[in-house]
Structures are given as structure tokens and as C-alpha cells.
C-alpha positions as CSV (number, residue, x, y, z in Angstrom):
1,X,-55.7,-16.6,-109.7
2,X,-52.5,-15.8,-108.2
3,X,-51.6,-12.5,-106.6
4,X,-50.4,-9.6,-108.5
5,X,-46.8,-8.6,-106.9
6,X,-46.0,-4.5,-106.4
7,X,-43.9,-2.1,-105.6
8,X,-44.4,0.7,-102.5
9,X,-44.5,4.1,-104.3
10,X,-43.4,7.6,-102.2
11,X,-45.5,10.7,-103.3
12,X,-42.1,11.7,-105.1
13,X,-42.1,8.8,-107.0
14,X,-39.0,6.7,-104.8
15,X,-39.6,3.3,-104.6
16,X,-39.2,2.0,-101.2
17,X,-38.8,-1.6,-100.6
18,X,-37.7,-3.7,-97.4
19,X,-34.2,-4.4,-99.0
20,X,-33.9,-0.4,-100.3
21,X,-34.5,0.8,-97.0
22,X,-31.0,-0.6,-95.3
23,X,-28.6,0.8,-97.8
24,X,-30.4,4.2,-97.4
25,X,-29.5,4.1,-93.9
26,X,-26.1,4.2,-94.3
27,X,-25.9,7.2,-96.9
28,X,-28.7,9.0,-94.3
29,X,-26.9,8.9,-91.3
30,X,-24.2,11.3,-92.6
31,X,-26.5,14.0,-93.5
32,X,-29.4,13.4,-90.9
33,X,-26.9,13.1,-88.0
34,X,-27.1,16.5,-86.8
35,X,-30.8,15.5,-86.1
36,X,-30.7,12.5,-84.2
37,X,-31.0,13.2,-80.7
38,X,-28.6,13.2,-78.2
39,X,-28.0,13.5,-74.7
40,X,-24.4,15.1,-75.3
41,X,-21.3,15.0,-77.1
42,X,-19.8,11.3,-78.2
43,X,-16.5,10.2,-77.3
44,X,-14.8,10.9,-80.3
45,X,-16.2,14.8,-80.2
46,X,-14.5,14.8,-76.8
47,X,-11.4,13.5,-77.3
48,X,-10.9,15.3,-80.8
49,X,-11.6,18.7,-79.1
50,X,-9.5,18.1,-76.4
51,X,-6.7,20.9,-76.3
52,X,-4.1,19.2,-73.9
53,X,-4.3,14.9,-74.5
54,X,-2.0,13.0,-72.5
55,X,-1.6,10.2,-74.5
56,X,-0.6,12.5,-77.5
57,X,-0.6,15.8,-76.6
58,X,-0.5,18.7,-79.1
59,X,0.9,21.5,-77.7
60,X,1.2,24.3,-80.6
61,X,-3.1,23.9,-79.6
62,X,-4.5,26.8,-77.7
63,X,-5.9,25.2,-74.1
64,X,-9.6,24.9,-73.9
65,X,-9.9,22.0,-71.4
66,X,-7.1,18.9,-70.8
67,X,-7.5,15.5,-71.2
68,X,-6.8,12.9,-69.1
69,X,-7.1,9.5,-69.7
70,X,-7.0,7.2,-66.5
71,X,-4.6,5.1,-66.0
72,X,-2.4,3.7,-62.8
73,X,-0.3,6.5,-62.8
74,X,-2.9,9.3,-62.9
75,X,-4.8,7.1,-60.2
76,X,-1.9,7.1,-57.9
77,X,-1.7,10.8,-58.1
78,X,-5.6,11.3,-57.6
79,X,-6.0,8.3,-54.7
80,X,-5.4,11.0,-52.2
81,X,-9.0,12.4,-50.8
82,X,-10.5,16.0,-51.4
83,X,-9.5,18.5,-48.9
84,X,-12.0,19.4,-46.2
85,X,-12.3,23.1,-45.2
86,X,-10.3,23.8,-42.4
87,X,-9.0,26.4,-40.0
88,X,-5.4,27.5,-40.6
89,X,-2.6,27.7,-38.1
90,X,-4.1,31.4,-37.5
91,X,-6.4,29.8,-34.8
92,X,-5.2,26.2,-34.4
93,X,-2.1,27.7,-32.8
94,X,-3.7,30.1,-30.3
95,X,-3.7,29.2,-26.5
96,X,-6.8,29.8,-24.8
97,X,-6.8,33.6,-23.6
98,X,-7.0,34.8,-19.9
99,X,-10.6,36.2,-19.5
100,X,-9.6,39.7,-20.1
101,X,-12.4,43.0,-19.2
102,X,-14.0,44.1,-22.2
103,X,-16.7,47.2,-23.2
104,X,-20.1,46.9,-21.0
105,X,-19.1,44.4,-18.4
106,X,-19.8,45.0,-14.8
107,X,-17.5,45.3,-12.3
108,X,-17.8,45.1,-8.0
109,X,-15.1,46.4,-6.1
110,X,-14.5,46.0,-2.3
111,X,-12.2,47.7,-0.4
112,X,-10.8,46.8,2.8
113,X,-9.2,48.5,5.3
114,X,-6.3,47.2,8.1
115,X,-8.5,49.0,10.9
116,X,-11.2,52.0,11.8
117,X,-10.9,55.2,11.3
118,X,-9.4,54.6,7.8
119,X,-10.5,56.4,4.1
120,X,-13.5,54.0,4.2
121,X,-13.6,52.7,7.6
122,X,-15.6,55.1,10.3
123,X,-13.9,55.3,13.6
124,X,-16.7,53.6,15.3
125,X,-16.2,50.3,14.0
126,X,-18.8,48.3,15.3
127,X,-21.1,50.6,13.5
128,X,-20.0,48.2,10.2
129,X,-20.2,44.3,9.9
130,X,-16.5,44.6,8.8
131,X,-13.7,46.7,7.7
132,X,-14.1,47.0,4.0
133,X,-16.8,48.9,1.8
134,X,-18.4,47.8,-1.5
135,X,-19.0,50.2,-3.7
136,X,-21.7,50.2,-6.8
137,X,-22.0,47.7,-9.1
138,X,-20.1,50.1,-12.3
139,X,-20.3,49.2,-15.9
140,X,-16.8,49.9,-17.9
141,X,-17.7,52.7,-20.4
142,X,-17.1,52.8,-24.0
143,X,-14.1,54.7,-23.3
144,X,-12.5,51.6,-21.6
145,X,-12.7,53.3,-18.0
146,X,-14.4,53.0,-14.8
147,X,-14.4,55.6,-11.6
148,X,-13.3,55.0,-8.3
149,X,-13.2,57.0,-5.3
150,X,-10.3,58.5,-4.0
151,X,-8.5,57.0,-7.3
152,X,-10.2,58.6,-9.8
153,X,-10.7,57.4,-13.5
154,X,-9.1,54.2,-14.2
155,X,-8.4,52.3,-18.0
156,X,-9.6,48.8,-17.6
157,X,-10.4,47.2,-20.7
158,X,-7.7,44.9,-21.5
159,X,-7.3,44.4,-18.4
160,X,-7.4,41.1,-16.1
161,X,-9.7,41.5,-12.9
162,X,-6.3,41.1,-10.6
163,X,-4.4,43.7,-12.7
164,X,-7.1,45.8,-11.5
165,X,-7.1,45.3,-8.0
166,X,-3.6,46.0,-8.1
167,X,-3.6,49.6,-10.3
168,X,-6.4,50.8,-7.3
169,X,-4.0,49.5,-4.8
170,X,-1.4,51.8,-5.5
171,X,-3.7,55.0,-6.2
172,X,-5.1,54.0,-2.5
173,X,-1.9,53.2,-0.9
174,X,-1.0,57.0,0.4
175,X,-4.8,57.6,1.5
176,X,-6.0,54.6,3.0
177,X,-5.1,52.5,6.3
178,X,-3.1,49.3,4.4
179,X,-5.7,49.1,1.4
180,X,-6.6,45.5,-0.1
181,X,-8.7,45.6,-3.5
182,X,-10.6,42.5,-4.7
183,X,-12.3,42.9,-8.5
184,X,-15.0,40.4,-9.8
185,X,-16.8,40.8,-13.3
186,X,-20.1,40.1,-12.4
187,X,-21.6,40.2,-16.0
188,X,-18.8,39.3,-18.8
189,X,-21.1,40.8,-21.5
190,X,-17.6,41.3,-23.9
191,X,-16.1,37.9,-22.9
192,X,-19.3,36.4,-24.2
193,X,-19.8,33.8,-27.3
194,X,-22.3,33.7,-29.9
195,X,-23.3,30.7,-32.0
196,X,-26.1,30.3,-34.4
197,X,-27.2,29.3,-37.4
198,X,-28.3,25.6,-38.1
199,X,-28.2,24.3,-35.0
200,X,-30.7,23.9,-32.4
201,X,-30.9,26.1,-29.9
202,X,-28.8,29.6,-30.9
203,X,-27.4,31.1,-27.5
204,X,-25.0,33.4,-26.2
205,X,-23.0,32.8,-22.9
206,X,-19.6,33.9,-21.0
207,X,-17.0,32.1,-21.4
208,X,-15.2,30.8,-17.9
209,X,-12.2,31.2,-16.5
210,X,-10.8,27.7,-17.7
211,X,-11.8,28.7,-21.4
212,X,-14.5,27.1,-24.3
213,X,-13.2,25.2,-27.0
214,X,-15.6,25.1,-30.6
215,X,-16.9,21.6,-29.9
216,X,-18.1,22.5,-26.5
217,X,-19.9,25.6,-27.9
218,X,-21.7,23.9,-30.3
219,X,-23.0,20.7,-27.6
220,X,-23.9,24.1,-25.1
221,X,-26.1,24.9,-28.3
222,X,-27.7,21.8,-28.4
223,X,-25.2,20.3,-31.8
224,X,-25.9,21.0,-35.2
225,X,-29.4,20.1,-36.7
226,X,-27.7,18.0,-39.7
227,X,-25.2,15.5,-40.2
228,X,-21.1,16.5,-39.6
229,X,-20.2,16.3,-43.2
230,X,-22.6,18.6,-44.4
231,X,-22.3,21.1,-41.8
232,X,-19.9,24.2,-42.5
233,X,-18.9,25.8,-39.3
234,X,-17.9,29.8,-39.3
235,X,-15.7,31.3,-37.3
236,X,-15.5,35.2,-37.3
237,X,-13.2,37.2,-34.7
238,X,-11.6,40.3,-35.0
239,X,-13.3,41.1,-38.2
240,X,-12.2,37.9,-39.7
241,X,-13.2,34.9,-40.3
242,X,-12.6,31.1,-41.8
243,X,-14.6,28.2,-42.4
244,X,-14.4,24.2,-41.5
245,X,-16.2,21.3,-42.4
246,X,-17.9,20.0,-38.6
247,X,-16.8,16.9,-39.5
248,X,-13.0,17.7,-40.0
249,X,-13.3,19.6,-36.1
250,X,-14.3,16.1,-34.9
251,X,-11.5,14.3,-36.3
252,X,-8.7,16.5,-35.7
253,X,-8.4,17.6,-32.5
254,X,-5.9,21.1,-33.4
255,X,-9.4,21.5,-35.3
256,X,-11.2,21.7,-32.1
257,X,-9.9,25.5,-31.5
258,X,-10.2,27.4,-28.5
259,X,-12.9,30.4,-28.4
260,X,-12.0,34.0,-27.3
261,X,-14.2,36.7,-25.8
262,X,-16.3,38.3,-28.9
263,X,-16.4,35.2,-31.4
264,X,-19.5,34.6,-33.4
265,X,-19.8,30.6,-34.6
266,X,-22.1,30.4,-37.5
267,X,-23.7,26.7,-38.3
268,X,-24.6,26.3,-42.5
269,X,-25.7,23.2,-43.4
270,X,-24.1,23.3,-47.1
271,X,-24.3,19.4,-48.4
272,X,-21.5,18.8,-51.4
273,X,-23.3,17.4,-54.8
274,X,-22.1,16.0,-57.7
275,X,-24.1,15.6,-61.1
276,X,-24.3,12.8,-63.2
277,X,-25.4,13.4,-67.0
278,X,-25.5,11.4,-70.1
279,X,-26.3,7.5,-70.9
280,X,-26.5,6.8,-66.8
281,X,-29.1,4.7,-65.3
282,X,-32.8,5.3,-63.9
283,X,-33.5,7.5,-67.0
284,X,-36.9,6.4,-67.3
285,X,-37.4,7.9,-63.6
286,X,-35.0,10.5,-62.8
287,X,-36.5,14.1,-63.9
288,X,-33.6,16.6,-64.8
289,X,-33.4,17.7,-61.2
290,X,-32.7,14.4,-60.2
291,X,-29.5,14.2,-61.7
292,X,-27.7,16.1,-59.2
293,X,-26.9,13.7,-56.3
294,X,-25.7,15.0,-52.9
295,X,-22.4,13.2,-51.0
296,X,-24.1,11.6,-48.1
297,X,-20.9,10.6,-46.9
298,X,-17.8,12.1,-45.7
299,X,-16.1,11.1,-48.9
300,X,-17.2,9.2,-52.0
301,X,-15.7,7.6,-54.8
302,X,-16.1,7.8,-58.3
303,X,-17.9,4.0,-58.2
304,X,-20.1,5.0,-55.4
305,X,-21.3,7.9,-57.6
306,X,-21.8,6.1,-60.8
307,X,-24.0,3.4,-58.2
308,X,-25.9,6.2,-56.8
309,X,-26.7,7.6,-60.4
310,X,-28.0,4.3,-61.6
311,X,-25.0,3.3,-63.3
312,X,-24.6,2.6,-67.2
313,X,-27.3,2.1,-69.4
314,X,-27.3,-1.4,-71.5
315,X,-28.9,0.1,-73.9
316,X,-26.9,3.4,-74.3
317,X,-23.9,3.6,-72.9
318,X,-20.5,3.3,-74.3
319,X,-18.2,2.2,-72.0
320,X,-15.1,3.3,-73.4
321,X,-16.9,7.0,-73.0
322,X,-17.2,7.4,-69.5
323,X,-15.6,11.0,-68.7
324,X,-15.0,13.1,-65.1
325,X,-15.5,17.0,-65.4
326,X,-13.5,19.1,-62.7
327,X,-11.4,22.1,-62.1
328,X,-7.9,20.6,-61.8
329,X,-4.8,22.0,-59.4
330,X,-2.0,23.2,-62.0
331,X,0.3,20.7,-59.5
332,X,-1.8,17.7,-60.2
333,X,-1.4,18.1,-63.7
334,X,2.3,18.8,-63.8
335,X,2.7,15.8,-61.3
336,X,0.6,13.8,-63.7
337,X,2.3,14.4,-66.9
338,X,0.9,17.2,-68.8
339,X,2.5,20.5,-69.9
340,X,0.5,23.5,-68.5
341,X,1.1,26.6,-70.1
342,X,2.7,29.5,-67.6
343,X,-0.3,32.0,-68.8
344,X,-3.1,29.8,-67.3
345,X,-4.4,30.4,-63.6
346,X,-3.8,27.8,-60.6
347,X,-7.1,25.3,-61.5
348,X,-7.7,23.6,-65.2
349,X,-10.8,22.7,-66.5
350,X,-10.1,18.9,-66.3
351,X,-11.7,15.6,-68.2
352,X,-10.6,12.4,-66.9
353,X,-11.8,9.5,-69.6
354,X,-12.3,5.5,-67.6
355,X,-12.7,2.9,-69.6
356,X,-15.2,0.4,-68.0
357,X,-14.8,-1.7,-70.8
358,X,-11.7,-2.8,-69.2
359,X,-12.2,-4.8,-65.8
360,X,-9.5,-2.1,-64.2
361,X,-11.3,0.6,-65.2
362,X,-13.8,-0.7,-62.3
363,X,-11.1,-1.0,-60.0
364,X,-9.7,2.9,-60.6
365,X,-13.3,4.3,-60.3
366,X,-12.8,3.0,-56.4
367,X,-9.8,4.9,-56.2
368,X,-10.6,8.0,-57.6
369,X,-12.3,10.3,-54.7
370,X,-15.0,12.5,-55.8
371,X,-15.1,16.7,-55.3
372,X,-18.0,19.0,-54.7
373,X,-19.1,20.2,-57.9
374,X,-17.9,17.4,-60.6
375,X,-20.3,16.2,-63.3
376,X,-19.7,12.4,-64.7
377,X,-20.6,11.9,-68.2
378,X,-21.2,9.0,-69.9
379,X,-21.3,9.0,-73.8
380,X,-24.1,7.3,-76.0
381,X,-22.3,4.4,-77.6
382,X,-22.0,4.5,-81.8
383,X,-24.7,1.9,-82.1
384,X,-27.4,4.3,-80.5
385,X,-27.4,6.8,-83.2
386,X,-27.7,4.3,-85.9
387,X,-30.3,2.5,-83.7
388,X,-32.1,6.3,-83.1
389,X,-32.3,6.7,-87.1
390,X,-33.3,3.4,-87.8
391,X,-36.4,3.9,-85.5
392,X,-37.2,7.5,-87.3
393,X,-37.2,6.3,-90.8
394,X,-38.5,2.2,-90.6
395,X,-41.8,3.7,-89.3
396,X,-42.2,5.7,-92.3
397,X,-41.5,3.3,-94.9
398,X,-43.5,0.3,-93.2
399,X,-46.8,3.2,-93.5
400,X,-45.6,3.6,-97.0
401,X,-45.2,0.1,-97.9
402,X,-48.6,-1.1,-96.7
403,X,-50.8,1.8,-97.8
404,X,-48.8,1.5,-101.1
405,X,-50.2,-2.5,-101.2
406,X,-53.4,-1.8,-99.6
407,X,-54.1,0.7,-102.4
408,X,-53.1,-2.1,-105.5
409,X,-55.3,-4.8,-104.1
């Protein structure tokens, strides 16, 4: 007896068949695709909300973000690499200072005498070992001044050691027998420089005669406990201060500044990161947190960092949709092409769009040098949402279909 044939029945009374099912998918995915998920806006949401387009701009369009999409031209203008912190001509300019007296040092002064019977010499002279007199070690106040006897309250801070010498001189010249003044600092505590922060051992010591330069102050505190291009060095003085990447001091030698009396060097270990969202690779073992990917380089390209996130998915990505997120130099967009308005401030928000579906697309992601902060985002391509609804509803109508026909047999 052959089998009866039937039709699956829905609870409201549909009928669902194999062959029904693929039309249906096509009228669904208008209304249901607000539900499918998604790991972020498609291509063609980005590109149609784009304020400022290169390609074909629309300028009576208020400016929420521009648009760039990459091409020779725009990669000629962003080959040039990110620009490291650096000091400015402020300190790379300055000569390296005379050791100067400062607040709180401590000064010895001699005297000396031609012969006996002088201001400080007795008149029996074999009474001393020579003819000159030390006096106490003296510590310049926080008035700037020392005391000296016979000349009285002297201003020193400011003040070389010889200039010294000389201003006692001349207050001595009229009371002592041919007076000669030597000075020495025996403890520079305001000539001295401080460095901490991330490196190994922090320290503070005088700087010498000859002078200190930044580089040397750092080995003296045994280097920096991280790599060069993740290291931030500080330099305040005066109530100032400015900031350069450790490894821009080693390659630039006008970077390798000399130190004054008072400077505090403060070592940060502050790595750059970029962050790479969307259809990119290792998504099956990257948690969230994992998609924000430090430099580990001194510069890095917009291929390296699409290799260090995994790359494009096979299965996901669109190709065409592969966009870089940055705040943008007004100049580089001008240079470029595009038509800022006067009103906005000096950066843009910025999307550069590659197309890796064209072989020199590959090529311009090696040009293009990467900035602290970016985001890459690659789009999901058409295919995945019809591919995402497919696998919501076929599940569905297969239970349907078989508990339908289990049911009639």
C-alpha cells in the first residue's frame, strides 16, 4: 500500500514546505533585518552616512565624519609616519649651563694671606701650618646669602663659585695683607637631578662641572624598565614641562638635551594600542578585551595591524568594507582633496575605506602608518545576513515539517 503524501501544517494554519520556505526568505529579510545580528554597521550604512565623500562629495550636508576612500593619491599624502612626541626647540637649543650656586648648597671658603700678622694671619707664623684660614663649612640660606667675616652678608645664589671668590676679594682687599679667596660647593644639593618613574633604580645626584645630558641620566639610573618605543620620558624645569617618546631621544641626537640644576625626569611606560573590530580574524578566541592590540614596534602599518588582528574572516568579511577610524589634521584633508568647513576645529573625525578586493588595496595597507588610538573595521559582507537568517528560520521549519509528518503516519 503506498504511502499517503502530506503537507507540514504551522499552528496558524501556514503551510510550510521545503520549496515555500526560500521565497519566504526573500520577503523576511526586509522586515526581520533589524534582528539579525551584527557585529556593526555594513558598508553601504557607512558610506551613505558619510557627511563629507571624496568621491562625490555633498557639501550643502552638515559634517558628521569624512570619508575617504583610498586611493594612490590619499596614500601618498598618508605614507609619511605618525609623529613621535618630542621636545621643542625650547630645550633642544639650550647649551649646557655653568654649574651655578643654588638654595641649600654648602659652601668652604679659604682665605689666604701674602704674610703674618695679617686679618687672619697671627704674627707668629709658625704657630699655623700656612698662611690662609678656613672657615666653616656655611650652607646658602633661603635668602640666597651666606656670611663672611670681615665682609659681611654676601648674595650668592646665581652665582658661579669663582664669581664668589672674587666679590670677597674686593670686600677684603682694604683689611687684609694681599687677600686670595678660593670657593668650592662641597654639597650641590640645588644643582642636583632627579629621575624616576619606570626605570630601575630612581636616584638623585649633582650634576658635574662638564654637564649631564638625558641619556646619561637615565643609564646613571640603571635605563628604563620597558622597551624605547613605549617609554614616555618627562621633563619638568622651571615649572614646565614637555614629553618625548625614549625612542625618538635615541635617534635624534638634538633630542638628547642637556640637564640643568633642578630638573625632575619622569619615566612612563605608556605602550600606543590600536583596536581592531568587526569581521576580523581569531573570533572564535579573542574575548572583547582582546581586540585592542598594543604597537610593539616603533611604527606599524595598517597590514601589520590587520596581521596582528587575525586578518579577514572567509566567512564574514566583505572586502570591499574594510574601513580606518581616526582623528584627521584639517591639512591632511585639504592636501587630500576634501573641502573642510572654516567652523570645524584643527582634527576630523576621519574614515578611510581599502578595498582588499583589489590586489593594490594590499599594497596601500603597507603604506599607510598606523596612529595611537585608531580602530579598523571590517564590515560583514551582504551574504552573512542572508546566511544569519537562513540559519534562524530553516531550523524552525525542518521541526515543523517532520513533527507535521511524524504526526500523519
Amino acid at each position: 500500500m503506498p504511502r499517503r503524501s502530506y503537507t507540514p501544517m504551522t499552528a496558524t494554519g501556514l503551510v510550510l514546505t521545503r520549496r515555500s520556505v526560500i521565497p519566504m526568505l526573500g520577503l523576511g529579510l526586509t522586515g526581520c533585518s533589524s534582528y539579525i545580528a551584527t557585529s556593526g554597521p555594513t558598508r553601504i550604512d557607512v558610506v551613505h552616512d558619510a557627511s563629507v565623500y571624496l568621491e562625490n562629495g555633498r557639501p550643502d550636508a552638515k559634517l558628521g565624519y569624512a570619508l575617504v576612500a583610498v586611493n594612490a593619491p590619499v596614500v601618498a599624502r598618508l605614507q609619511s609616519q605618525d609623529v613621535a612626541p618630542a621636545f621643542t626647540a625650547s630645550l633642544t637649543d639650550m647649551p649646557a649651563a655653568e654649574p651655578t650656586i643654588g638654595v641649600g648648597d654648602m659652601l668652604t671658603i679659604e682665605i689666604f694671606e701674602a704674610h703674618a700678622g695679617g686679618l687672619f694671619i697671627p704674627l707668629d707664623a709658625a704657630s699655623r701650618p700656612g698662611n690662609f684660614v678656613q672657615l666653616q663649612p656655611e650652607q646658602v640660606d633661603a635668602t640666597g646669602r651666606i656670611a663672611v667675616p670681615y665682609a659681611g652678608s654676601i648674595q650668592v645664589v646665581g652665582f658661579t663659585p669663582q664669581e664668589v671668590a672674587s666679590s670677597i676679594r674686593s670686600r677684603l682687599q682694604d683689611r687684609a695683607l694681599d687677600p686670595q679667596v678660593m670657593v668650592a660647593v662641597t654639597q650641590h644639593y640645588a644643582n642636583s637631578v632627579s629621575v624616576l618613574g619606570d626605570v630601575n633604580t630612581a636616584l638623585r645626584f649633582e650634576l658635574q662641572p662638564g654637564g649631564e645630558r638625558l641619556l646619561g641620566a637615565l643609564a646613571r639610573a640603571g635605563g628604563p624598565k620597558d622597551p624605547d618605543y613605549e617609554t614616555l620620558v618627562t621633563l619638568q624645569r622651571e615649572g614646565q614641562s614637555q614629553t618625548a617618546l625614549l625612542s625618538e631621544i635615541a635617534r635624534n641626537p638634538l633630542q638628547n638635551i642637556q640637564l640643568q640644576g633642578g630638573d625632575v625626569v619622569y619615566v612612563a611606560h605608556e605602550p600606543r594600542y590600536f583596536s581592531a573590530v568587526g569581521a576580523t580574524g581569531q573570533t572564535t578566541t579573542l574575548s572583547e578585551l582582546d581586540r585592542r592590540f598594543p604597537f610593539q614596534d616603533y611604527n606599524l602599518t595598517l597590514g601589520d595591524a590587520l596581521a596582528r588582528a587575525g586578518g579577514l574572516q572567509d566567512d564574514r568579511a566583505n572586502a570591499q568594507g574594510v574601513f580606518l577610524f581616526r582623528e584627521e589634521a584639517r591639512d591632511t584633508l585639504q592636501q587630500i582633496g576634501l573641502q573642510v568647513p572654516p567652523s570645524l576645529g584643527a582634527t576630523i573625525p576621519t574614515i578611510y575605506m581599502i578595498d582588499l578586493a583589489d590586489p593594490t588595496g594590499i599594497f596601500y595597507c603597507n603604506k599607510i602608518w598606523m596612529r595611537n588610538r585608531d580602530t579598523i573595521f571590517v564590515s560583514n559582507a551582504p551574504a552573512t545576513d542572508i546566511t544569519k537568517f537562513i540559519n534562524a528560520v530553516l531550523p524552525w521549519t525542518e521541526s515543523a515539517f517532520y513533527a507535521h509528518g511524524a504526526a500523519l503516519q
